[in-house]
C-alpha positions in Angstrom: -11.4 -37.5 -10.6 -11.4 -41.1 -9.1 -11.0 -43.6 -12.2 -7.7 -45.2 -13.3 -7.4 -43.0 -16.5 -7.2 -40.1 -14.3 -4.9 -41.8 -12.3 -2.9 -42.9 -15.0 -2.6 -39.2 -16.6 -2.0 -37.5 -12.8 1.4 -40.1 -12.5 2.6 -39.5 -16.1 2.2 -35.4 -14.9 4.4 -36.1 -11.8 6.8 -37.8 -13.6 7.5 -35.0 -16.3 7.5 -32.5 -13.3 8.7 -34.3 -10.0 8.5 -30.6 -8.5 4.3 -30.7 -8.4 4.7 -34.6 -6.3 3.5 -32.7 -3.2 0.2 -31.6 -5.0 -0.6 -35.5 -6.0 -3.6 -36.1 -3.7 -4.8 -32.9 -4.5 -5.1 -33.7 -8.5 -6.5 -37.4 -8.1 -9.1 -36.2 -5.1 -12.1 -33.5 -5.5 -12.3 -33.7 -1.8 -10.4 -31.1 0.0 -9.0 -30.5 3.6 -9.4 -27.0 4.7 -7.9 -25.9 7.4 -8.0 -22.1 9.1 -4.6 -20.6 9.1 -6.3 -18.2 12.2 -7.8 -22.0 13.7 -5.7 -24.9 13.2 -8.1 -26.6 15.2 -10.9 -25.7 12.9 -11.0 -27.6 9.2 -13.3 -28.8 6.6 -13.7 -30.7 3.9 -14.1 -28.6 0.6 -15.9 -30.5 -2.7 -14.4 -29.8 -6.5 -16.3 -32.5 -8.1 -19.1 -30.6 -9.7 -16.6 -27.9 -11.0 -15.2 -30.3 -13.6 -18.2 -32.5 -14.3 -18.3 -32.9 -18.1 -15.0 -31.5 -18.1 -11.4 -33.4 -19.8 -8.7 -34.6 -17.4 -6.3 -32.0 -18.2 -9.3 -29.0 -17.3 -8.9 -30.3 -14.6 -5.3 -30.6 -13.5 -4.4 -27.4 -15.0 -6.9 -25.8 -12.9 -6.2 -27.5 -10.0 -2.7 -26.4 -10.4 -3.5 -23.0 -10.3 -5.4 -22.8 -7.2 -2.6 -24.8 -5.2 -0.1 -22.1 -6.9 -1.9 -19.6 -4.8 -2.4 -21.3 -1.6 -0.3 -22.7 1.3 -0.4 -26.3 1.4 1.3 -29.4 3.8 0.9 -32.8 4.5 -2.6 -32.9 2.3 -4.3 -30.1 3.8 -4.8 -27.2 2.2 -4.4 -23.6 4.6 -6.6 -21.2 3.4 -9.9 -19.1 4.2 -12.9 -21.7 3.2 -13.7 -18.5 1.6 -10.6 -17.7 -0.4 -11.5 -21.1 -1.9 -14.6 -20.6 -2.6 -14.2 -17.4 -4.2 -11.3 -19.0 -6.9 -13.8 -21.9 -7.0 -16.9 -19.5 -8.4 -14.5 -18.3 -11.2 -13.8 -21.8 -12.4 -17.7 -22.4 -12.5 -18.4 -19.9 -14.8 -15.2 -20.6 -17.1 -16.5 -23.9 -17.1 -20.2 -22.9 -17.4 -19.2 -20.8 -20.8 -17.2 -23.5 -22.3 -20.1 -25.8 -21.6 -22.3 -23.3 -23.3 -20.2 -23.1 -26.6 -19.7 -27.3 -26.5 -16.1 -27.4 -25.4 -14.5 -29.4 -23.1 -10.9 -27.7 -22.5 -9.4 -24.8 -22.5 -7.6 -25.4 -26.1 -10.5 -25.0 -27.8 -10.4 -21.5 -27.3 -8.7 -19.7 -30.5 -8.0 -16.6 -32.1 -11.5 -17.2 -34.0 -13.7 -17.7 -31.0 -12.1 -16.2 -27.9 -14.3 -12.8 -28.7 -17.4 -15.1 -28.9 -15.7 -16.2 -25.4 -15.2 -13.2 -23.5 -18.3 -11.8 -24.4 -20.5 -14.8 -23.4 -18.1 -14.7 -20.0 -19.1 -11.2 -18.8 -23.2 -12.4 -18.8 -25.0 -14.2 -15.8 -27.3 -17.4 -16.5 -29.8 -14.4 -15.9 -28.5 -12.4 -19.0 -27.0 -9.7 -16.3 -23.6 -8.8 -16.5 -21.0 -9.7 -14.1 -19.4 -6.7 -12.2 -15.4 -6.3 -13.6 -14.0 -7.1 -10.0 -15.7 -10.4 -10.3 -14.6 -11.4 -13.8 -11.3 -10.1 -13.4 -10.2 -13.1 -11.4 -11.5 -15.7 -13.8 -9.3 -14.1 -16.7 -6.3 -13.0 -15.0 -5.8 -15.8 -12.6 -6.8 -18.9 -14.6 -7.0 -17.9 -18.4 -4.4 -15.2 -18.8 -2.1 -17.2 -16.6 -3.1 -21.1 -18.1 -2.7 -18.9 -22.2 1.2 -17.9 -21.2 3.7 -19.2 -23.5 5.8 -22.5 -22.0 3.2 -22.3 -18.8 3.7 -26.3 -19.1 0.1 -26.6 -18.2 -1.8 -29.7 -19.8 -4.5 -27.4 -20.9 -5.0 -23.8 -22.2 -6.2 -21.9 -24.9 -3.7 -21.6 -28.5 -4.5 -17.7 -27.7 -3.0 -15.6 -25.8 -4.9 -14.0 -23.1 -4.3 -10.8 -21.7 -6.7 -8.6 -19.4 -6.5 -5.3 -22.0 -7.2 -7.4 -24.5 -10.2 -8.9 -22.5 -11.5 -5.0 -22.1 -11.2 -4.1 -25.5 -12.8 -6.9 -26.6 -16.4 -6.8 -23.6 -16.4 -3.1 -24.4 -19.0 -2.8 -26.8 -21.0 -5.2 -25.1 -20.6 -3.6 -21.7 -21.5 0.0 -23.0 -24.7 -0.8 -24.7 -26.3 -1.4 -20.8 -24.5 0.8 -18.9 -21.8 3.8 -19.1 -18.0 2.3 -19.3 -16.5 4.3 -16.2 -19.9 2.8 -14.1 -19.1 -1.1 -15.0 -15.5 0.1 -14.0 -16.0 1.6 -10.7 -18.4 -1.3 -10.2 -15.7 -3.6 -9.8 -11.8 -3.0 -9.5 -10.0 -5.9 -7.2 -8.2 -3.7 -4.9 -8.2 -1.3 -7.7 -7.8 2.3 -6.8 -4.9 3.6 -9.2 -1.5 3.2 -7.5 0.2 6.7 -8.8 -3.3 8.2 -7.6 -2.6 6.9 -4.2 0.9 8.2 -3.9 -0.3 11.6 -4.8 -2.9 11.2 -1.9 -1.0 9.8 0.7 1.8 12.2 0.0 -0.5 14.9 0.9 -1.8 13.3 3.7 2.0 13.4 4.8 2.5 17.1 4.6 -0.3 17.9 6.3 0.7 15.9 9.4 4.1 16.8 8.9 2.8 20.8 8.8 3.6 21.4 12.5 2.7 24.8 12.5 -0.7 24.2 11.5 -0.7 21.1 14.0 0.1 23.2 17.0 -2.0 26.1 15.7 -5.4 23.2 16.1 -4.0 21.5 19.1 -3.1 25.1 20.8 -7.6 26.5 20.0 -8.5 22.8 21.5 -6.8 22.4 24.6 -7.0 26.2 25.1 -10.6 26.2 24.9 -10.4 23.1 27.4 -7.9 24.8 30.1 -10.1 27.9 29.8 -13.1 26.0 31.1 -11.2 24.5 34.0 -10.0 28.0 34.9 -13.6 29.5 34.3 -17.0 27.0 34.8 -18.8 29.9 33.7 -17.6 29.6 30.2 -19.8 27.7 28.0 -19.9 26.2 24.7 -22.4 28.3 23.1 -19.7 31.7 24.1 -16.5 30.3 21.6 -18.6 31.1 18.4 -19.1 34.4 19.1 -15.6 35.1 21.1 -13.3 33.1 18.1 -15.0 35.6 15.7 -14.1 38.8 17.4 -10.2 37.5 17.8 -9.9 36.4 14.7 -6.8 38.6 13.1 -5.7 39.8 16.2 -2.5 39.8 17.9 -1.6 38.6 21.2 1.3 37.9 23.5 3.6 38.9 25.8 5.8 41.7 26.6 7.6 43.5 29.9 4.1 44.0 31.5 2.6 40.8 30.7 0.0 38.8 29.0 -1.9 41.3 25.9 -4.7 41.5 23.1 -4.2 43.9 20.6 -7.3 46.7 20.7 -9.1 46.0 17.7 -11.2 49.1 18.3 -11.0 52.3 15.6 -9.2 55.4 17.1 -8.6 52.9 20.2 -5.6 54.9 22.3 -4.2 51.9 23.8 -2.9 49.4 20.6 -3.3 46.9 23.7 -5.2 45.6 26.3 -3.6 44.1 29.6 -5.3 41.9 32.1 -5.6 45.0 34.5 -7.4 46.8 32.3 -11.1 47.4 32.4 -11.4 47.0 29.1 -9.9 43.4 29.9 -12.6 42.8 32.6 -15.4 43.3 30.5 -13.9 41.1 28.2 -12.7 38.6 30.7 -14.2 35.5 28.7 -12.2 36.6 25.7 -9.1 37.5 27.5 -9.6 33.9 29.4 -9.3 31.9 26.4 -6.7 34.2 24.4 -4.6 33.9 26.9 -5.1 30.0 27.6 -4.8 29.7 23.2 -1.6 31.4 23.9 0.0 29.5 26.5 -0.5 26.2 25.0 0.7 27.3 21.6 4.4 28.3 23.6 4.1 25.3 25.4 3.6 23.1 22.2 6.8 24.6 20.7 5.8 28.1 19.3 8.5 30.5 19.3 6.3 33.6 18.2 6.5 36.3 20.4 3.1 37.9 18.5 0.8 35.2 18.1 -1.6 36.2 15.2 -3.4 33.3 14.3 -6.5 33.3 16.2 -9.4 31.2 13.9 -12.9 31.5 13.7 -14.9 28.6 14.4 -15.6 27.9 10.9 -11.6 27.9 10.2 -11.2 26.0 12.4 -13.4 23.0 12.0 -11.9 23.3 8.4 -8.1 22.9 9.8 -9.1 19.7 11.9 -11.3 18.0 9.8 -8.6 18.0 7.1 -5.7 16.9 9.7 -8.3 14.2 10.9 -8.8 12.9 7.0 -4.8 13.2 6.4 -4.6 10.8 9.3 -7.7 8.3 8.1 -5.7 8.5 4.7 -2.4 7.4 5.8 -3.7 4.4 7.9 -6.1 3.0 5.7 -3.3 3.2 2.7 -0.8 2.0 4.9 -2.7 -0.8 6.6 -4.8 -1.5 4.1 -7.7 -2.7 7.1 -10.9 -3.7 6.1 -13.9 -0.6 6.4 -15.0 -2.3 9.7 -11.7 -2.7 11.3 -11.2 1.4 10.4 -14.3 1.9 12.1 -13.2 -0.5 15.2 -10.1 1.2 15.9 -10.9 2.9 19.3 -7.4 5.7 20.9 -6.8 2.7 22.9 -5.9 0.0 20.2 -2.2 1.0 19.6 0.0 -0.5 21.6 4.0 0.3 21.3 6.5 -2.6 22.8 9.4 -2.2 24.4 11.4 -3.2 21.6 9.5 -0.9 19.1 7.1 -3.6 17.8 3.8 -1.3 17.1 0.6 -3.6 17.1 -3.4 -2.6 17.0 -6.5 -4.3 17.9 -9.3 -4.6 15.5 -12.5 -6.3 14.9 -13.0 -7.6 11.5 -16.4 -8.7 10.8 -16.2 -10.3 7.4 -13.3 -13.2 8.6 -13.3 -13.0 12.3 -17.0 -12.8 13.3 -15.7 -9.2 14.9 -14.0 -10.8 17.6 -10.9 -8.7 18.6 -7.9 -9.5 16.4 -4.4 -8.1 17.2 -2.5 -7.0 14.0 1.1 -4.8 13.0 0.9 -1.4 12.2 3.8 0.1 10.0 6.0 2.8 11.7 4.9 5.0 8.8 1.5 5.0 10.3 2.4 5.6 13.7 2.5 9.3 13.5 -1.1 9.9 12.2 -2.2 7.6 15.3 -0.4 10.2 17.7 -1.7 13.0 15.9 -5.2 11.8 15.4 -5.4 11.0 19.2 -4.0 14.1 20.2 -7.2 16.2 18.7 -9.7 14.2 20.7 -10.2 17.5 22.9 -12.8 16.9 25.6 -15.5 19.7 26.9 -17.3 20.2 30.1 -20.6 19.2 28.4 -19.1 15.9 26.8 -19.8 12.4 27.4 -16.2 10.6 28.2 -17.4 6.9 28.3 -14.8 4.7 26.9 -17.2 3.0 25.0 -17.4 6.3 22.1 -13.5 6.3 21.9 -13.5 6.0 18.4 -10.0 7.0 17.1 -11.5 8.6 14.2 -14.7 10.7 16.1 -13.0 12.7 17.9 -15.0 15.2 20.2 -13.9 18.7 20.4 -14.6 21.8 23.2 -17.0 23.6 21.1 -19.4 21.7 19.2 -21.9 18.7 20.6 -21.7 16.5 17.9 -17.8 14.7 17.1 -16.0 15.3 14.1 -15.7 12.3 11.7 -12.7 11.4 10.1 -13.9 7.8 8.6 -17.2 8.5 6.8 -16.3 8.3 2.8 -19.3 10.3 1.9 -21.1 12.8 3.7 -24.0 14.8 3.7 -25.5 15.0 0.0 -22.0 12.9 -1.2 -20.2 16.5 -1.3 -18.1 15.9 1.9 -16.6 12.9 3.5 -12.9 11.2 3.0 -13.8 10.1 -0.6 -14.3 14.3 -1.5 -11.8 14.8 0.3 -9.2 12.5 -1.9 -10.5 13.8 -5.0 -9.9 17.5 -4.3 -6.6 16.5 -4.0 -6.4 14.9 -6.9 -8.1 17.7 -8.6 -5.8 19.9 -7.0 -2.2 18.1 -7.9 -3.1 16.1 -11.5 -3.6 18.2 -14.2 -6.4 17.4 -16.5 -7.8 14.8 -14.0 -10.7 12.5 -15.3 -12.5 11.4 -11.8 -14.8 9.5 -13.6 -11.7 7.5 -15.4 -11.5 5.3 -12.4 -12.9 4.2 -9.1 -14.0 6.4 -6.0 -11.7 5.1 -3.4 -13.0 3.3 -0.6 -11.0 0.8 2.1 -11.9 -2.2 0.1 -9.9 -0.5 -2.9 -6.9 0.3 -0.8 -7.0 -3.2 0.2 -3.1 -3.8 -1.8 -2.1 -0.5 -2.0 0.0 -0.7 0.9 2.3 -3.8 -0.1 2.1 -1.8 -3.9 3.7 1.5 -2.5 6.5 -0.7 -0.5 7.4 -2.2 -4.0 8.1 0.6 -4.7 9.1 2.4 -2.0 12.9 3.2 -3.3 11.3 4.1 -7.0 12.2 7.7 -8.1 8.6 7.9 -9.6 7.5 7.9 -5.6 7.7 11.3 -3.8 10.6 12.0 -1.9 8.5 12.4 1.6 7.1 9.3 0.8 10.7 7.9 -0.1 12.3 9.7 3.3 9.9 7.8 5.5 10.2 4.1 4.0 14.2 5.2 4.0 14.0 6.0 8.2 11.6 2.8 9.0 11.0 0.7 6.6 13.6 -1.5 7.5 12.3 -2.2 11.2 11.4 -5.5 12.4 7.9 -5.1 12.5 7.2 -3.2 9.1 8.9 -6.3 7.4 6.7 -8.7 9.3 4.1 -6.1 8.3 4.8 -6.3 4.5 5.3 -10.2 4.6 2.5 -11.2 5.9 0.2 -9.1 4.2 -1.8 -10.1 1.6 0.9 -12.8 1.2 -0.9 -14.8 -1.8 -0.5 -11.9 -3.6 2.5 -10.8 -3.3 3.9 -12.9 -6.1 1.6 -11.5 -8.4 2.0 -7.9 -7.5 6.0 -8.2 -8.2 5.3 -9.2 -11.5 2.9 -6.7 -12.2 6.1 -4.1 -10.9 8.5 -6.1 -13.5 6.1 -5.7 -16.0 6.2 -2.0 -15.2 10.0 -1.4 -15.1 10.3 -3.1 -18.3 8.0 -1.2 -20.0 9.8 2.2 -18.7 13.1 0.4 -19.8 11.8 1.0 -23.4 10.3 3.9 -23.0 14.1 5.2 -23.0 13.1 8.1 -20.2 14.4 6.3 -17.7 18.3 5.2 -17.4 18.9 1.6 -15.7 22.0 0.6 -14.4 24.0 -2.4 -13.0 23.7 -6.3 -15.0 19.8 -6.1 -15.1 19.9 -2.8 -16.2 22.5 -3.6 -19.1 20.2 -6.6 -20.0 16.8 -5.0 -20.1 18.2 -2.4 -22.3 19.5 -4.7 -24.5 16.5 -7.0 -24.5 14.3 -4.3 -25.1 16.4 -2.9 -28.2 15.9 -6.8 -29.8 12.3 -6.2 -30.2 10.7 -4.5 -33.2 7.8 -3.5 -31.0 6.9 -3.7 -27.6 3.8 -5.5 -26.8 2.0 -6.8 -24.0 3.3 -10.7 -24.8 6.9 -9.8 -25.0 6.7 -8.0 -21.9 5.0 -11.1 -20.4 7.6 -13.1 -22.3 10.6 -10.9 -21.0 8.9 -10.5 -17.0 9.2 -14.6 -16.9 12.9 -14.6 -17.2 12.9 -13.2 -13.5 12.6 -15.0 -10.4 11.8 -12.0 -8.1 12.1 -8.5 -7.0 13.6 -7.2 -3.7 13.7 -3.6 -3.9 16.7 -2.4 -1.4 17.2 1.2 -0.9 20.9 1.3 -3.3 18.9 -0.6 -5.9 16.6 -3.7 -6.5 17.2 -7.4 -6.9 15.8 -9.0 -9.8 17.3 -12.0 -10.9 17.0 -13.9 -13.8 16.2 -17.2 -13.5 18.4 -19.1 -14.7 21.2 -16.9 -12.9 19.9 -17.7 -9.5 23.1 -20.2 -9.0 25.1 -17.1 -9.7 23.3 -15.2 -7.3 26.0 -13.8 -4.3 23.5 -14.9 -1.5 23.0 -18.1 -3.0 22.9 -20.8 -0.6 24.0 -24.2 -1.3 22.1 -26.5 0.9 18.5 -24.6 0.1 19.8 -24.8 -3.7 18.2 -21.0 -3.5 19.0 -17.7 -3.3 18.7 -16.4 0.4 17.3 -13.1 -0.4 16.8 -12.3 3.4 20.4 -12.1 3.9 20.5 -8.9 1.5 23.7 -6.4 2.1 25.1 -4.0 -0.6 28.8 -5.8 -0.1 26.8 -8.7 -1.7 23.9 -7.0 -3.8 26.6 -4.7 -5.1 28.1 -6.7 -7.5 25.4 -9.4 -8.2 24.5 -10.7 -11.6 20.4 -10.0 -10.5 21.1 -5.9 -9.5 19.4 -3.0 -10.9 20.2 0.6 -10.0 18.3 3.6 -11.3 19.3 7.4 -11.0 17.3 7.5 -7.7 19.3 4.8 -5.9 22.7 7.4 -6.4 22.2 9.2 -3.1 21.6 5.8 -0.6 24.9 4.5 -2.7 26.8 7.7 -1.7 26.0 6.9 2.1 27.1 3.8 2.1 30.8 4.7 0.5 30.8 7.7 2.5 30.6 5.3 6.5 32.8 2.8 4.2 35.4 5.6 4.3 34.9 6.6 7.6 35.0 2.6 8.8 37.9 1.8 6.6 39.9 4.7 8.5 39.1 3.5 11.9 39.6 -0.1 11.3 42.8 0.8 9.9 44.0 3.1 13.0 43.4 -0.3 15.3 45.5 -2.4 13.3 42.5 -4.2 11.8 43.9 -4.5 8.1 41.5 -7.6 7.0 38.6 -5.7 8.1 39.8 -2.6 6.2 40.4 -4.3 3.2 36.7 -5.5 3.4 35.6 -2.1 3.3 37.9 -1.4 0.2 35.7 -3.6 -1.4 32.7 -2.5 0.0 33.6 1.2 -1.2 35.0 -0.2 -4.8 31.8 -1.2 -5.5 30.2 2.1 -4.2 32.7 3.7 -6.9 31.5 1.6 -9.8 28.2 2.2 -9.1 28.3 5.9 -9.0 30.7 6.2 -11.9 27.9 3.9 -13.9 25.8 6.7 -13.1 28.0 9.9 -13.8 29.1 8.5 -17.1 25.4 7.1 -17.7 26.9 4.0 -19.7 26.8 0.4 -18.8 30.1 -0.4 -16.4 28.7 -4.3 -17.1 32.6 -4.8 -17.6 33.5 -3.4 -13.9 30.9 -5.6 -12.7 31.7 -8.8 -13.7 35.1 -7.7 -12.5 34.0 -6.9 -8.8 31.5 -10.3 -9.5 34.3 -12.8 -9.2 35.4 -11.0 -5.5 33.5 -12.0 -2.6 33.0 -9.4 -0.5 
């Protein structure tokens, strides 16, 4: 876009909207500077010119506009993956591609008349194939939905509003004449493995590490098959089989003369066989590995003085394959790592600071030509590292080169071959990680459609991660869940974690979570509380019915959501001035500097039910500091406190009484505490 008229029409944009000055090269030029956020050293130039060939002037901007929304930019270089660009870039061409095809030029010749025509023509290749939904998602929910929004201030757009349900409703029919719906579906989600399905999975994947009975019940068989070796060569793999079946159900332990097995023999006089016995000595394998079971169970923490759960090998394959896939779970939603980084990760990846930073080395194939890249891990994680390491149990017969140190094969005493905890389907599609996560499904949701939605693999866990923290002081989230964000999340490197990952979407996710609360804030199950609880209530009561444009409508009043463990900041835009952390020389909000004694009584708070118990803490060490400030003579200090605990008091009483205290607020607003 090179001629004066473009020219002209670029300066009369930056003149209406000084803010966009910094994206003037980038409107007048097609020719882009790429440069690797990983490489600084290593740029490129990147072409738009054929993408708006044929094409008005304001196409083009508005476009434009929306890819620079989403990417990093400074000094007339762009900061981006050439991929990431390329990938927004194929979604233009076939908007543009279709509008060609129906003899349009811009966007606003889309209408309520032909946008079916539209969508329809959008899903199809040149080829007549369809497009899989993950790839045509991006072209309507990034450009068209977000270029359709009311006072977008785009030059271009379609005069009907564009929504993604309304897209699928509308491709439906088309879709299910060539293929089943729940197949085009799975063919395709961005990322999309439903978020309240992942909850349920990763809080089981939570209890089963956090089941430390079971834990030391697994660890106790491995490492007692391995000491038993080292006390006895003669003991060999193919003997556990045979000797876990004939102990398992029987007792063991110790009493005044020692080390026993209870006699599981009919009519047997002794109810117990010591290691003096003959008995014993014929048995001595048995008795061997009994007793070395035994010993590492009490040393791992068992307090049984009859130990009783002896497995069978069968059992107990069972018990560590599922403790392996509760640990594969809970990284890959937590990390969200590509499939070839979670098959990278080797025992020896995780590395723990000094100063609690926690950071793993990976190779990611797809952006780093699997070269070694060193990434945080959350402290939520942590644990299923530990454990998963912990079952990689060694036998004589066992290869130990470093070079099969896979973190998820582990090898174990009495099988040759290593247990998987990574492989999403396995033999005949009935085992692996993805069965796995759907018997839990099929366990805990009643009524459960698998077919509703896609299989999960890493790719569709890819933003589950920074989802879940969104939400990770929601009620709707399960309290173990909830307990572990409350203990961590607030560590230096789980922030760092959360903010650099998948940072271009962040933005979009947080409205996605608006969108969500806003819709419960009608649904009238859910009380809201504080100044943006007051308001959404009200707001919501204005309108007639709820649909998907005055939630949009509504969700661009805010500026952002913070969600805090005593309640959420989400301020309204045209508040931000008012906000408490608002800084003066930025002319922003400094949402880093959060504290309740600001948050508390801000204009942009929201508090729900679940939020009462952190709230209670807080007034509870507010009393407890007040006291002791007050014993050293430190009256300013104390009467900070006060404050501190008034707002604790309002809050709370909000809650009790389950009516708006907007009045108390405003009160408390006009104190700086």
């Amino acid at each position: 876009m090179k001629n004066s008229k473009s020219n002209k029409v670029v300066a009369t944009r930056i003149q209406n909207y000084p803010e966009e000055k910094e994206f003037t090269s980038f409107l007048i030029d097609d020719q882009w500077l790429v440069v690797d956020p990983t490489n600084p050293d290593n740029s490129t130039t990147f072409s738009l010119k054929k993408l708006f060939e044929g094409m008005s002037i304001e196409y083009e901007i508005t476009m434009k506009l929306i890819i620079l929304a989403q990417l990093k930019t400074n000094e007339n270089k762009i900061y981006s993956k050439v991929g990431s660009l390329k990938t927004l870039a194929t979604q233009i061409s076939i908007c543009t591609r279709i509008l060609k095809a129906m003899g349009f030029d811009s966007l606003k010749d889309i209408n309520a008349k032909n946008v079916n025509d539209f969508f329809n023509q959008l899903i199809k290749k040149i080829d007549g194939d369809l497009y899989a939904m993950c790839t045509i998602r991006v072209a309507v929910m990034k450009f068209l939905t977000e270029s359709s929004r009311a006072n977008n201030n785009y030059p271009d757009g379609p005069t009907v509003q564009i929504t993604w349900d309304g897209f699928l409703d509308s491709v439906k029919p088309t879709v299910t004449k060539v293929l089943s719906w729940p197949e085009w579906q799975a063919g395709g989600t961005l990322g999309g493995f439903p978020i309240e399905y992942a909850l349920v999975i990763l809080d089981e994947s939570l209890k089963i590490i956090n089941d430390k009975e079971s834990t030391k019940i697994a660890k106790a068989h491995l490492y007692g098959m391995k000491n038993a070796q080292v006390q006895d060569s003669s003991i060999k793999m193919k003997d556990f089989f045979q000797i876990f079946n004939g102990l398992y159900l029987r007792k063991c332990g110790y009493d005044k003369t020692g080390f026993f097995i209870e006699n599981n023999r009919k009519n047997a006089s002794n109810l117990k066989i010591y290691q003096s016995d003959s008995l014993a000595k014929k048995q001595w394998k048995t008795f061997t590995i009994a007793k070395c079971i035994y010993d590492k169970y009490l040393e791992l923490g068992g307090r049984s003085e009859v130990f009783k759960n002896f497995l069978t090998i069968v059992k107990l394959n069972k018990l560590i394959q599922n403790i392996l896939y509760a640990c594969t779970a809970n990284i890959q939603i937590l990390s969200g790592i590509r499939k070839s980084e979670l098959d990278s990760l080797k025992r020896s990846s995780f590395k723990k600071e000094l100063n609690g930073d926690l950071f793993f080395t990976s190779s990611i194939k797809k952006t780093n030509h699997s070269i070694d890249t060193v990434r945080m891990i959350s402290n939520v994680a942590w644990d299923a590292v530990e454990l998963a390491k912990s079952l990689h149990v060694t036998g004589n017969h066992q290869n130990n080169d470093s070079s099969l140190d896979r973190l998820f094969k582990i090898n174990v005493p009495y099988r040759t071959t290593h247990i998987s905890g990574n492989s999403w389907w396995g033999d005949k599609n009935k085992t692996g990680l993805t069965c796995w996560m759907n018997a839990i499904l099929v366990k805990r949701v009643e009524n459960i459609d698998l077919n509703s939605f896609p299989n999960a693999t890493s790719h569709r866990f890819r933003h589950t991660w920074v989802e879940i923290a969104l939400r990770r002081f929601d009620g709707n989230v399960p309290e173990a869940i909830r307990q572990y964000f409350r203990h961590s999340y607030g560590s230096k490197n789980t922030m760092a974690y959360v903010n650099g990952k998948v940072k271009q979407e962040l933005p979009q996710l947080e409205r996605d979570y608006i969108r969500e609360l806003i819709g419960r804030a009608a649904s009238g199950k859910e009380e809201f509380y504080g100044p943006i609880g007051t308001y959404l209530l009200q707001r919501v009561k204005e309108l007639d019915v709820l649909t998907d444009e005055n939630i949009e409508e509504l969700a661009n009043e805010f500026d952002v959501l913070e969600p805090h463990e005593y309640g959420y900041c989400m301020i309204r835009k045209e508040q931000k001035t008012q906000a408490k952390c608002y800084d003066k020389k930025t002319n922003s909000p400094n949402y880093n500097a959060a504290r309740f004694k600001h948050c508390g009584a801000c204009v942009g708070n929201l508090r729900m039910a679940n939020h009462k118990d952190s709230i209670l803490r807080i007034g509870m060490r507010e009393q407890e500091v007040i006291e002791s400030r007050k014993s050293k003579g430190l009256m300013f200090l104390a009467d900070q406190s006060q404050k501190i605990l008034m707002l604790c008091e309002s809050a709370i009483k909000q809650m009790d009484n389950k009516i708006p205290v907007s009045i108390i607020d405003e009160e408390l607003n006009n104190e700086h505490v």
